[in-house]
N, C-alpha and C positions, 0 to 999 in steps of 0.2 A: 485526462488526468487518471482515470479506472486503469487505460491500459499501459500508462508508466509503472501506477503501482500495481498492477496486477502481476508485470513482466518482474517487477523488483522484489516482488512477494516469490512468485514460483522461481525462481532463480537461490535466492537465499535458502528455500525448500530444499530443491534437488541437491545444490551445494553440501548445506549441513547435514546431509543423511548421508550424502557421500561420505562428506570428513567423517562424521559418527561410527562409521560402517568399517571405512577405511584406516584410519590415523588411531583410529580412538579403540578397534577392531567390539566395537557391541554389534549385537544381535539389530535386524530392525526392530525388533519391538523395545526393547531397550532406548535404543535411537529415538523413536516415537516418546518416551517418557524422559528422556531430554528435552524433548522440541513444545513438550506440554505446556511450559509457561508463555506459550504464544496463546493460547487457546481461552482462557480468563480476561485476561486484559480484553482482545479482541470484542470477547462478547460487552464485558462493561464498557471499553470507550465507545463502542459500535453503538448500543442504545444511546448512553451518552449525548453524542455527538448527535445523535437524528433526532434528538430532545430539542438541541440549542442551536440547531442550523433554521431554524421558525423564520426568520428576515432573510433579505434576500441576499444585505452583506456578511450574515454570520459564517455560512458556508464554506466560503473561501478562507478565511483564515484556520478554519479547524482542517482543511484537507492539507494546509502546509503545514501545518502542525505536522500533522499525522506522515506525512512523507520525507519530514525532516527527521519523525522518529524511525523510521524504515529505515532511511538514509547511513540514522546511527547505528542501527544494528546491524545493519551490512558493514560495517568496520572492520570489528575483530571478528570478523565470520571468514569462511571460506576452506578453500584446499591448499593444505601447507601449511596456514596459519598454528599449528602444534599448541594452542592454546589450551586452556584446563577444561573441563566440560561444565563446569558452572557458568566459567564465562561464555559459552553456545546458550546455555540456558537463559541468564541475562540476554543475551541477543535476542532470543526468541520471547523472551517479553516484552522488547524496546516494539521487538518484527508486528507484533502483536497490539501492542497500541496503538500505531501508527496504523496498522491496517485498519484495525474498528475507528479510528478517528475519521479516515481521510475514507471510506468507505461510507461508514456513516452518514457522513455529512454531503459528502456526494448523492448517494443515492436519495436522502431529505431534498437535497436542491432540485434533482432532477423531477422530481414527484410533487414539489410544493405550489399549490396555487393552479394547478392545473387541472383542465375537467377529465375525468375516468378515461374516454377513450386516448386521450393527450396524454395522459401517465403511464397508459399501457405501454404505447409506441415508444415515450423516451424511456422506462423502465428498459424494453425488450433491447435498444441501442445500446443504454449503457451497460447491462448484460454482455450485450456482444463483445461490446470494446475490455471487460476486462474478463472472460473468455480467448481476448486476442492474447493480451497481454499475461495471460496462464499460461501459453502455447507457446509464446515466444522466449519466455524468459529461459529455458534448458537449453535453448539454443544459442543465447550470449554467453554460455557457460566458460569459452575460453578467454571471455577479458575477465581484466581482475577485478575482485570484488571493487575493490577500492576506488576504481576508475564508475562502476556504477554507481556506489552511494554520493559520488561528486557527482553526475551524470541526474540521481533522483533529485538531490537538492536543488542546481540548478535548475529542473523542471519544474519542481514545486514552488519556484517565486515567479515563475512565465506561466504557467500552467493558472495561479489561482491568484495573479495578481487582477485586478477592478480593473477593466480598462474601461475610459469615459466612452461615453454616448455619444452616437454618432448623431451630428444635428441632421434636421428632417428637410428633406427635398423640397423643393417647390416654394411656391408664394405664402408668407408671412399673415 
């Protein structure tokens, strides 16, 4: 799940600074105070969410949350898209909740209930995986936006759907 949405997060990044840069012709630093109302939400739904992912099913539904609102804000984002700059802004707050959501509660699941050296290892994994997924998202940069926020949603109801328990081996 980290590295869907980590690839769908640096993707929508790279994108909107392009377009900002390019279509829109600001300055990066300019750019950067466009892309700022990702930066709020992130932090508020980000605590949020590792507040109320406490059980073991709460998790899962805050991370699809959270990557359905990713989803949404990869929409009206991209290159070509010739849209207003408020509406990039708007996107980067949608980018922004979704990422503190599903980050959030991700990272609460991976660490909950486990002993210190257990938290470390899977901390340091999911680390990795959205690390991977920061790295790979500039390099899907030639399909369209569009085809990925279909592409996040679908993985966000595979990705964080319950699946039953597998019964246990051996004699009863």
């Amino acid at each position: 799940m980290l590295l869907v949405l980590f690839c769908a997060n640096s993707l929508f990044t790279y994108l909107t600074y392009f377009e900002l840069t390019r279509s829109h012709s600001l300055s990066p630093f300019r750019a950067a105070l466009v892309t700022l109302p990702a930066v709020t939400p992130a932090v508020f739904t980000g605590r949020w969410a590792a507040a109320r992912a406490r059980d073991p099913g709460d998790g899962p539904p805050l991370m699809r949350t959270g990557l359905l609102c990713l989803a949404a804000g990869l929409l009206p984002s991209g290159p070509g898209h010739g849209g207003p700059v408020w509406l990039t802004a708007v996107s980067c707050a949608l980018v922004g909740c979704g990422l503190g959501l599903a980050n959030g509660a991700a990272m609460a699941t991976v660490t909950r209930a486990r002993p210190q050296h257990a938290a470390s290892r899977a901390t340091a994994t999911a680390t990795t995986f959205a690390m991977l997924g920061g790295v790979a998202g500039p390099a899907l940069s030639p399909l369209p936006l569009h085809a990925t926020a279909l592409a996040v949603a679908v993985a966000s109801v595979f990705l964080t759907t319950r699946r039953p328990a597998r019964p246990a081996c051996g004699p009863s």
